[in-house]
N, C-alpha and C positions, 0 to 999 in steps of 0.2 A: 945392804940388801942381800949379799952373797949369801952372810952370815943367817941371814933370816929362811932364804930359799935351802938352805943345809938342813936345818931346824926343821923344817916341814919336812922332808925328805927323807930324815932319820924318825921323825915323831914315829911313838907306833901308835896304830888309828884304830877305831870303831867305825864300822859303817852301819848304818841303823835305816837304811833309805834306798834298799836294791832289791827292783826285779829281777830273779833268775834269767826269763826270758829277753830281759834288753839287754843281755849282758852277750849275745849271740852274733858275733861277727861276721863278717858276710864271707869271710874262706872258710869258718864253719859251715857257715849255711849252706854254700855251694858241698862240702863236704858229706855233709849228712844227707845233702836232697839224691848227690851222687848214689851214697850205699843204701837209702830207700829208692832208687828209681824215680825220682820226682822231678822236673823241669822248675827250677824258680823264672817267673817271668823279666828274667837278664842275663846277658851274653857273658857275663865277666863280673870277678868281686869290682872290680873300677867301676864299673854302670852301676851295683849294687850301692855300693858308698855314694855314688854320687845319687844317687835317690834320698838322701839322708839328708834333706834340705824339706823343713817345714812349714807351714805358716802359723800350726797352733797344732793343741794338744791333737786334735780331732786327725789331720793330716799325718802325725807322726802314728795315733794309733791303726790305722788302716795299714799302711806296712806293717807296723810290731804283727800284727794278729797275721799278716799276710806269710810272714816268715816264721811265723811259728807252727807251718803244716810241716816244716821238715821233720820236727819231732816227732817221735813215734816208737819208739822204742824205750826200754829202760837205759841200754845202752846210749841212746841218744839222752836223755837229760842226765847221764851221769858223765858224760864228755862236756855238756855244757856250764855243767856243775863245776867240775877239776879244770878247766878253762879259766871259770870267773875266779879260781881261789889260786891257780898259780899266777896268774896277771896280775892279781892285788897283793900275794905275799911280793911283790917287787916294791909295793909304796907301802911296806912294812904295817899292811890292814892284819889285826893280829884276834880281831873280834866281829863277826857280821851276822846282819841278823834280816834273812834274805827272802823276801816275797813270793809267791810263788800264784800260779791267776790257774789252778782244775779246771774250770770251766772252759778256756778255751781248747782245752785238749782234747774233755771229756765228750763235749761235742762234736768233737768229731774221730766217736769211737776210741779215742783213746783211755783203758783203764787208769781209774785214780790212783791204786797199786801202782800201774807203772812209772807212774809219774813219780810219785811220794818216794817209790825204792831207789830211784834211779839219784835224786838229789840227795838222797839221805845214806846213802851207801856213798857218795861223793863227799859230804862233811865228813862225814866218819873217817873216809882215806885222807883229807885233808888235814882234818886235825893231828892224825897221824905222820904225816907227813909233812906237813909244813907249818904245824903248829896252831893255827889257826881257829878258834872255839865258835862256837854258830848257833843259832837257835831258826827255825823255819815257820815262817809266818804265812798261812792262807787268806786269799786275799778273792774277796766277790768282786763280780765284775758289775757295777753300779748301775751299767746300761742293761740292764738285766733284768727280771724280776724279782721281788723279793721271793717268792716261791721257789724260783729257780734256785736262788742264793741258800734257802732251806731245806732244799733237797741237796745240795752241795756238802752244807754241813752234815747234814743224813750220813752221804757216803764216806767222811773224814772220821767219824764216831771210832772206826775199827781201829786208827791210827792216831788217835787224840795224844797218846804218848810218844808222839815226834813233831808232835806241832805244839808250839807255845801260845801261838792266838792264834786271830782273824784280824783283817783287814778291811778297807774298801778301797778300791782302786777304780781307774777308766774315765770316760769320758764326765765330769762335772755339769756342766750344762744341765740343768734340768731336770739334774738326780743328787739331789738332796739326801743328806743323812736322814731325816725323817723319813726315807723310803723303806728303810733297815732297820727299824725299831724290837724287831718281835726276834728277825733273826740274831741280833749281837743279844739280845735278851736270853734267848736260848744260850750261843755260846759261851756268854758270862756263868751262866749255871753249871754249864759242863767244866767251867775250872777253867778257860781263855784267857789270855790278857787279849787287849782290846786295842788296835790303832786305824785311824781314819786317815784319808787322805780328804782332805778341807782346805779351804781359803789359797786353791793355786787360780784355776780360773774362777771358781765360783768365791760370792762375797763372803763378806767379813760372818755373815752370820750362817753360813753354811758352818765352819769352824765351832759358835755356840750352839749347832745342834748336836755336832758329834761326841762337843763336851759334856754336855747337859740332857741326850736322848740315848746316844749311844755308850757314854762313861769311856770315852776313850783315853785309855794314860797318855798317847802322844800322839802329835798331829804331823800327820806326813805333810810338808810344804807350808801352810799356815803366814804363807807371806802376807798377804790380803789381812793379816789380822790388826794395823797398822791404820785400817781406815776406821777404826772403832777404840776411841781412848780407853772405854769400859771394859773393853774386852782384852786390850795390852793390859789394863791394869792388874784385870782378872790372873791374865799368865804371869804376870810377874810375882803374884800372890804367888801363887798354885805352884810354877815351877812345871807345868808340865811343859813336858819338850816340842820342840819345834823340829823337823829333819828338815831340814833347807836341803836345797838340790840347786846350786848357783847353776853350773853349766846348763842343765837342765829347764832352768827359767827363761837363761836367754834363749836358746835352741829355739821354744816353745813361744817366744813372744810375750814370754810375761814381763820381761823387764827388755828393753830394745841392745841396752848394750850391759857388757859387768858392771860398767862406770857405775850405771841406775840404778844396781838392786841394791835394798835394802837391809841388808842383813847387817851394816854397821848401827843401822837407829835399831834393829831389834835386840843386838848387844846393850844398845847406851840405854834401852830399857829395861833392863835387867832381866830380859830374855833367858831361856836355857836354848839358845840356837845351838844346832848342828850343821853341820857339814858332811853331806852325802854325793853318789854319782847317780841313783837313779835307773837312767839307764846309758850306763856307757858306753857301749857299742856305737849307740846311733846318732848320740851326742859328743862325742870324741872329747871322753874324761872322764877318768877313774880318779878317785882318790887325791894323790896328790895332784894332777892336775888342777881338782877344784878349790883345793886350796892354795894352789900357789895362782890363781885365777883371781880371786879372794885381796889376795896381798900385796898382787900389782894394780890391779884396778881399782882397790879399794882404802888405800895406805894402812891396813890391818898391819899390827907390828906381832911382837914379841908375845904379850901379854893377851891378845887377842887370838892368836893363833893356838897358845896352850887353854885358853879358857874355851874355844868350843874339840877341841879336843879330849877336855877332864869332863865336858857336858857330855859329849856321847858317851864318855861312861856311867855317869852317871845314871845317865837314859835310859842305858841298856836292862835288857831282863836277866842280863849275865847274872851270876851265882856272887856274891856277897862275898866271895871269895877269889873267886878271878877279876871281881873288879879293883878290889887291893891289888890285886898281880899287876891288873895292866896299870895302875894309877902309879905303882912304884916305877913301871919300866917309862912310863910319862916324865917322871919326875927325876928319872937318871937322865931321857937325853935333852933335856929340860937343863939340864947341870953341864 
């Protein structure tokens, strides 16, 4: 098992499954609220952290949005930027491809400019700096309207060559992909790739809408797709990806413990599962965390561990060219 925990720990990774904003630690947050003059409603990052206990998705995002008023500057999303990329060059993440929610910034007066330069001026130093290659995905907030999600994209047009798609993200319950029709419709035109978040709390066929209304290349979370043989059989055809988010599922009550989650029957189906953190901050796992989460709870060996690892690449929108890069550097500490 040494030998296997080594193996994860040297692999070099794809993340395909990160919001920028949950990646926001609570000594950041107390730091940023400090240099805007903000009070966070807690004495200490300890109170903060210990707030980090939920019952379901709905409860985790009522904080996420709660803590994301510190932001407010460029400076501020571009410290929380070079934060998430120097944390994960430590679990040797060498490829990310990292969400980002305008909407909740832009409401509350914050420039979409600001936002955009701030994270995009931070890949840029990162990839400089620590090597690490990025693509930036904008992501509607589901609880939302679809109006509002189309004036979103409105204001992204100026910046479409820093964004490689759209998204949907937030609370599931009772916002269906079929809410989003007209919007992904549009950004497919405008030259987008296309990824949905489907089948974590909402059912199996929230997943075939995103497939099938929206044209999404890959499904954020898609655990839920398991309750529908037509639809495992479908993705095992198609091959479109799955970003699994383990830590993330239990945090959230979708699976009670690691023992339960599924991501071993989604392999034995011939799945293209990945392994992401989601949001690591508030879920306490980045990277290697979840997969060595994975390995113990799950008896994932050898051959398991490089196979959804060569799946994130795959997965990825990276260039036909860096994905040779990373699959050789897979394949040296593989050796």
């Amino acid at each position: 098992m040494t030998e296997l925990h080594d193996l994860v720990r040297r692999l070099p990774k794809v993340e395909l499954h990160l919001h920028i904003e949950g990646t926001l630690e609570p000594e950041l947050a107390f730091e940023l609220a400090g240099r805007n003059g903000l009070t966070l409603p807690y004495d200490s990052v300890a109170a903060l952290r210990e707030a980090y206990a939920f019952d379901d998705l709905q409860s985790f995002l009522d904080l996420y949005y709660a803590c994301c008023d510190v932001l407010l500057t460029e400076q501020d999303f571009y410290d929380l930027t070079m934060a998430y990329l120097r944390r994960v060059a430590l679990d040797n993440v060498v490829h990310t491809e990292i969400f980002f929610d305008p909407q909740t910034h832009t409401v509350r007066g914050v420039p979409f400019a600001t936002v955009v330069g701030g994270i995009r001026r931070a890949l840029h130093d990162g990839e400089q700096e620590l090597g690490i290659t990025s693509e930036l995905i904008l992501c509607f907030l589901r609880h939302l309207s679809e109006d509002a999600a189309l004036a979103t994209l409105a204001e992204a047009e100026p910046f479409l060559d820093q964004i490689v798609g759209v998204g949907l993200d937030s609370g599931e319950r009772g916002n269906p992909p079929s809410k989003f029709v007209r919007v992904f419709a549009r950004a497919r035109s405008l030259g987008l790739r296309v990824v949905a978040h489907a089948g974590e709390e909402g059912p199996a066929d929230y997943i075939v809408e995103a497939l099938d209304l929206l044209q999404a290349e890959r499904i954020d979370h898609g655990v839920r797709c398991l309750e529908s043989a037509a639809l495992v059989e479908r993705l095992a055809r198609s091959q479109v990806p799955l970003t699994v988010c383990p830590s993330s599922n239990v945090k959230l009550r979708v699976f009670d413990t690691m023992a339960d989650h599924t991501l071993p029957a989604l392999l034995a189906a011939g799945l293209c599962a990945t392994v992401n953190s989601d949001d690591p901050a508030y879920f306490g796992g980045y990277m290697t965390d979840n997969y060595l989460g994975v390995v113990q709870a799950l008896g994932l060996g050898r051959d398991e561990v490089l196979q959804l690892a060569r799946n994130a690449v795959r997965a990825s929108f990276a260039s036909a060219e860096r994905k040779q890069q990373i699959m050789g550097l897979i394949d040296a500490a593989a050796d």
